[in-house]
N, C-alpha and C positions, 0 to 999 in steps of 0.2 A: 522701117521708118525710124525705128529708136536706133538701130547700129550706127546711121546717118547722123540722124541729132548727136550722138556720141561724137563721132567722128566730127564734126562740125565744130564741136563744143573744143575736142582737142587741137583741132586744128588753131582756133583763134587762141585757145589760152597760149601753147608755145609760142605763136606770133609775137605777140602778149609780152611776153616774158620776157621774148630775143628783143624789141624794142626798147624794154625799161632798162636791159641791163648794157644798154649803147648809149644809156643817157651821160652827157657830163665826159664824153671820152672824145678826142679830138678825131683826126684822119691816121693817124699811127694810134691809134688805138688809146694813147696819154689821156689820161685824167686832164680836163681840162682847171687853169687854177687863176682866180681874178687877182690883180694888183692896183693896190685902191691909193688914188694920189689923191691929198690935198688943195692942188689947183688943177682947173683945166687947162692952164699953158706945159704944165707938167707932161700933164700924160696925152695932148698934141706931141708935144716935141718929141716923146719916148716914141711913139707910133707914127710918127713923118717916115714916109717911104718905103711903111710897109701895109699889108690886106689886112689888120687887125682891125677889127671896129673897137669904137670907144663910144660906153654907154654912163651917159649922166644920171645918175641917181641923185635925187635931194628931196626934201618934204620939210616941212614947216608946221605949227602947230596952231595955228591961228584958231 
């Protein structure tokens, strides 16, 4: 039973380990890296016509 819990325990840490170190890395393997525009007709027009998503960030301090 312990060998098991052992074996168990390693199993999920390497899992573990092999998914944190895919974070942030594209499909070739790149670092992936944001480009931050000042308007959003900017960064539409920069991403027309291609699969990129484009993510709004903003907050306010009300």
């Amino acid at each position: 039973m312990r060998q098991f819990l052992l074996s168990t325990v390693l199993i999920i840490s390497l899992m573990l380990a092999f998914a944190c170190s895919q974070q942030g890395k594209d499909a070739a393997g790149r670092l992936s890296t944001a480009t931050v525009y000042s308007s959003i007709e900017e960064a539409l027009a920069t991403v027309e016509g291609s699969d990129k998503p484009v993510i709004v960030d903003f907050y306010t301090d009300w």
